[in-house]
C-alpha positions as MATLAB code, in Angstrom:
seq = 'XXXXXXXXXXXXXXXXXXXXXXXXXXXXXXXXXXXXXXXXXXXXXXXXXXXXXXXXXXXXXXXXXXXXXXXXXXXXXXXXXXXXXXXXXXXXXXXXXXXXXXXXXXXXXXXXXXXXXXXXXXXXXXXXXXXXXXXXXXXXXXXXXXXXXXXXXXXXXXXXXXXXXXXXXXXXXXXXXXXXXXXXXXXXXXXXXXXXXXXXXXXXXXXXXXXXXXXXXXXXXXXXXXXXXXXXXXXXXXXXXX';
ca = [
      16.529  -18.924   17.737;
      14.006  -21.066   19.506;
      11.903  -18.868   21.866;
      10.000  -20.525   24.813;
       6.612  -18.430   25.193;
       4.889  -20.819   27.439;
       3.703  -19.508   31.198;
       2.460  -21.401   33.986;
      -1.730  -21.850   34.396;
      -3.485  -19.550   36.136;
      -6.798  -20.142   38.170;
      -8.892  -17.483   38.223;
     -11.588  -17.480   40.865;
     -14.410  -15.097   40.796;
     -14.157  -11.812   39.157;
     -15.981  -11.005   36.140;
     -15.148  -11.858   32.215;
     -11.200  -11.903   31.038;
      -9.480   -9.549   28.639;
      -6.628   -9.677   26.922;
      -4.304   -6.586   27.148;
      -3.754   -5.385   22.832;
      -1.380   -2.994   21.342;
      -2.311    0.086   19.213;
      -0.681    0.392   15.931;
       0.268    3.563   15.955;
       3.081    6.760   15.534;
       4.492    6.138   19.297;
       4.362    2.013   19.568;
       6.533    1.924   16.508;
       8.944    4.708   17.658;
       9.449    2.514   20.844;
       9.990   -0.603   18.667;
      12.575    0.951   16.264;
      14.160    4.175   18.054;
      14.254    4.858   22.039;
      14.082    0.759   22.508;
      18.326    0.921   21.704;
      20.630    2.613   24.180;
      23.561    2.104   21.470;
      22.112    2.624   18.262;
      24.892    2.515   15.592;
      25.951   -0.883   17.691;
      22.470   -2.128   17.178;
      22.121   -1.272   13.658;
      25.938   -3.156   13.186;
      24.904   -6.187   15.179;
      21.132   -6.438   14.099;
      21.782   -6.326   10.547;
      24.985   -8.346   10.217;
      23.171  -10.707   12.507;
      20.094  -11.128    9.745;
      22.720  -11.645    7.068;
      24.896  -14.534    8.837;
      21.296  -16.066    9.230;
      20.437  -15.607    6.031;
      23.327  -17.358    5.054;
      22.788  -20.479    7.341;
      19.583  -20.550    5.780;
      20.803  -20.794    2.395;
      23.572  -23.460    3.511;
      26.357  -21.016    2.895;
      27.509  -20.459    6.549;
      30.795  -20.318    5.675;
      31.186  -17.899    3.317;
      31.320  -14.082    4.104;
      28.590  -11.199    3.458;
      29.726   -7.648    2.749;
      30.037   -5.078    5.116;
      30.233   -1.485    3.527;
      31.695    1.123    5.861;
      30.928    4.868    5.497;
      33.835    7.776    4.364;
      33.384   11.216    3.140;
      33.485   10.051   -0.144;
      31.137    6.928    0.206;
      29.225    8.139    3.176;
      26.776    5.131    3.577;
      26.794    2.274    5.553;
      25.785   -1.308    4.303;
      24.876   -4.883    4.494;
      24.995   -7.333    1.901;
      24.464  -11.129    2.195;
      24.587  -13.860   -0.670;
      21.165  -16.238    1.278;
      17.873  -16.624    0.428;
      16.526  -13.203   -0.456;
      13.186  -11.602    0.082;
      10.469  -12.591   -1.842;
       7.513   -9.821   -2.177;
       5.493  -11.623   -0.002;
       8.521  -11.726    2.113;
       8.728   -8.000    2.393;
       4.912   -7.400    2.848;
       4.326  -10.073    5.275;
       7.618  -10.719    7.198;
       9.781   -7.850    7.204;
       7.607   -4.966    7.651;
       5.814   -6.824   10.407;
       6.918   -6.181   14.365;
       7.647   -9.503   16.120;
       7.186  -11.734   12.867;
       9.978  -14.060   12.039;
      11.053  -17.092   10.225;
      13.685  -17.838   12.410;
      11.880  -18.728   16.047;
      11.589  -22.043   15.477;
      15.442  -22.861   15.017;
      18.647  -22.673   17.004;
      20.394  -22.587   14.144;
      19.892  -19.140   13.325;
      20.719  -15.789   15.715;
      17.205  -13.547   14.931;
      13.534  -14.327   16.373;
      11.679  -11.526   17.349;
      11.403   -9.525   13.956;
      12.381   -6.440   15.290;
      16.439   -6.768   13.731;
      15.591   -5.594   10.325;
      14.031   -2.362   11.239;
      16.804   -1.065   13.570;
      18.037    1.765   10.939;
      15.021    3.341   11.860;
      16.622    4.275   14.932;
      19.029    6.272   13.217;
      17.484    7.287   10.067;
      13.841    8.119    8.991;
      14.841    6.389    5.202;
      16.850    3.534    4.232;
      17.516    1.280    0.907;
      16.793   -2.670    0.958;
      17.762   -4.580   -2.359;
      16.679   -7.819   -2.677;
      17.584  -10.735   -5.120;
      15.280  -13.457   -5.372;
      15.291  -15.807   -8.190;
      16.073  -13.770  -11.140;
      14.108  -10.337  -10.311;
      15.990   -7.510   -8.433;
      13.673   -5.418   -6.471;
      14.577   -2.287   -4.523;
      12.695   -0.819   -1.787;
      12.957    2.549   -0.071;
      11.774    2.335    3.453;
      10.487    5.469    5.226;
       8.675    7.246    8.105;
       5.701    8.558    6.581;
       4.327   12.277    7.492;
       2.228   10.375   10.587;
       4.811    8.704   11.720;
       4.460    5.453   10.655;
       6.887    3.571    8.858;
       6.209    2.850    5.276;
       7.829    0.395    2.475;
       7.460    1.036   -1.271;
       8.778   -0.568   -4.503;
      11.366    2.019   -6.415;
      12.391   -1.143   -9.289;
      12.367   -4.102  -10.569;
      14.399   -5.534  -13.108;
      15.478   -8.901  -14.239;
      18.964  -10.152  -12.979;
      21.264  -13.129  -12.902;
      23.010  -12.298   -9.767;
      22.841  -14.451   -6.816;
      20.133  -14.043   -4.132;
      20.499  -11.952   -1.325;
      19.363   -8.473    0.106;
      21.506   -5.765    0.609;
      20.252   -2.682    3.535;
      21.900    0.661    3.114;
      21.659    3.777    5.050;
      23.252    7.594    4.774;
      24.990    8.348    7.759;
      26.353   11.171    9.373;
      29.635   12.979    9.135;
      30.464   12.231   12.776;
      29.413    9.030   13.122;
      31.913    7.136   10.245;
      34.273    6.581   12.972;
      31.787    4.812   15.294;
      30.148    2.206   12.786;
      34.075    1.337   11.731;
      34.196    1.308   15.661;
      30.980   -0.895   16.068;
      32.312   -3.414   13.239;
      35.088   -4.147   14.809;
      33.414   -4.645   18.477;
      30.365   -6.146   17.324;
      31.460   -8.388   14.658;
      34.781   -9.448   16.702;
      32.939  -13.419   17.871;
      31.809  -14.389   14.160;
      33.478  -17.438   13.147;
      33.433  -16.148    9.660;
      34.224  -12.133    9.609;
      32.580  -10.108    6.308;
      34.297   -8.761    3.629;
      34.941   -5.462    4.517;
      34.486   -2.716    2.232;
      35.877    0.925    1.694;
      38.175    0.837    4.985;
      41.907   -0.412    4.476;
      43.239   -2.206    7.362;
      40.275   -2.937    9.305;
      41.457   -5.607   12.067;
      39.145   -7.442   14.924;
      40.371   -7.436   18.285;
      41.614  -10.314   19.389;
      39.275  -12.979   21.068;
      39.491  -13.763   24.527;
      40.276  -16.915   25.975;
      39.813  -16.428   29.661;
      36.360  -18.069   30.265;
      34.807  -17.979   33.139;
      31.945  -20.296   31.791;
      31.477  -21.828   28.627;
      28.766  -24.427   26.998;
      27.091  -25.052   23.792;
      24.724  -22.272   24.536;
      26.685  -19.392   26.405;
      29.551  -18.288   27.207;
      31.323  -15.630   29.791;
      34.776  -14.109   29.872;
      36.789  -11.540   31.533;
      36.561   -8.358   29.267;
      39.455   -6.487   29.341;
      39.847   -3.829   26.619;
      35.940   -5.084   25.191;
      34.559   -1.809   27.748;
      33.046   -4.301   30.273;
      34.622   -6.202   32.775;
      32.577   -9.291   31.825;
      30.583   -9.647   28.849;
      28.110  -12.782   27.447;
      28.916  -14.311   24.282;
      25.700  -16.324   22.490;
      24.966  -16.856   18.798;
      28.529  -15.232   18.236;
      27.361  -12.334   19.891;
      28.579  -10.766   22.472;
      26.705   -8.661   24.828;
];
């Protein structure tokens, strides 16, 4: 998504030289970036991440066909995300997705993500996840990680050849008594995406049914009355709705 980061000029008369505020790279920045920045979490994991792999699929001119959408159980207690795009390249991984605020995606409306920060939202629930990426004939898996400091950390696990398709897959443990609330999160978060995922490991899993009462509605945005969505008015942009 296009992002306009122009401001207005500003004279400055007098005073004495100009600095630039900075932020430090450290333990607390990224905590604020990936953890206490989300009020709902497990929704922002759900949207964020199924967000990056409808994108990845407009990049790779496959918008209309599903990813995969794993969803956790007792017996296959993860959650996961796998799309069928572009994939990460190494240089991918080292320069754009372990970097805050870089993206490939700012300079298009075509695509949901811009800010960078999508990616890394399982480190608000988790200190560890998986990422898997294909990328023309070489599947690579990463484990991502909070180091002892506090930082969070990326390293290789494999690499093997492969004639799968491209694509990255992100998977994360989760907790006992949360499987009910990511099922609950796919179906709320997911519910405005022309094309719904394949679900996986959860028979029966059904999208409420969109609403049609619009209070306004353009190319860009649209509002409706919310009735059984938890809010009597939500926003719907980029199949989103918020």
């Amino acid at each position: 998504m296009k992002l306009n980061t122009s401001s207005a000029p500003v004279v400055v008369s007098g005073g004495g030289d100009t600095s630039q505020f900075s932020i430090a790279v450290n333990a607390k920045a990224f905590r604020v970036l990936s953890d206490t920045l989300y009020q709902n979490k497990i929704g922002s994991i759900v949207r964020e991440l199924c967000c990056n792999a409808k994108d990845s699929h407009v990049s790779a001119n496959k918008a209309s066909e599903p990813f995969i959408v794993h969803i956790p159980d007792a017996y296959e207690p993860w959650f996961a995300v796998q799309d069928f795009g572009i994939g990460l390249s190494p240089a991918d991984i080292n320069d754009v997705f372990t970097v805050y605020f870089k993206s490939t995606k700012d300079n298009s409306n075509e695509t949901v993500g811009a800010f960078g920060l999508g990616a890394k939202t399982p480190f608000s629930y988790t200190d560890q996840f998986t990422v898997t990426s294909v990328y023309n004939g070489e599947r690579r898996i990463y484990s991502a990680f909070i180091n002892e400091t506090g930082m969070p950390s990326i390293v290789e696990m494999d690499a093997s050849k492969t004639n799968d398709k491209n694509g990255v897959e992100i998977k994360m443990s989760v907790k006992r008594e949360d499987f009910q609330k990511f099922k609950n999160e796919v179906q709320t978060q997911l519910r405005f995406f022309t094309v719904k995922p394949i679900i996986q490991n959860c028979v029966g899993l059904t999208f409420p049914a969109l609403e049609k009462d619009f209070i306004i509605e353009n190319d860009d945005v649209s509002i409706a009355n919310g009735s059984g969505y938890g809010n009597k008015f939500f926003i719907i942009q980029g199949e989103v709705g918020y």
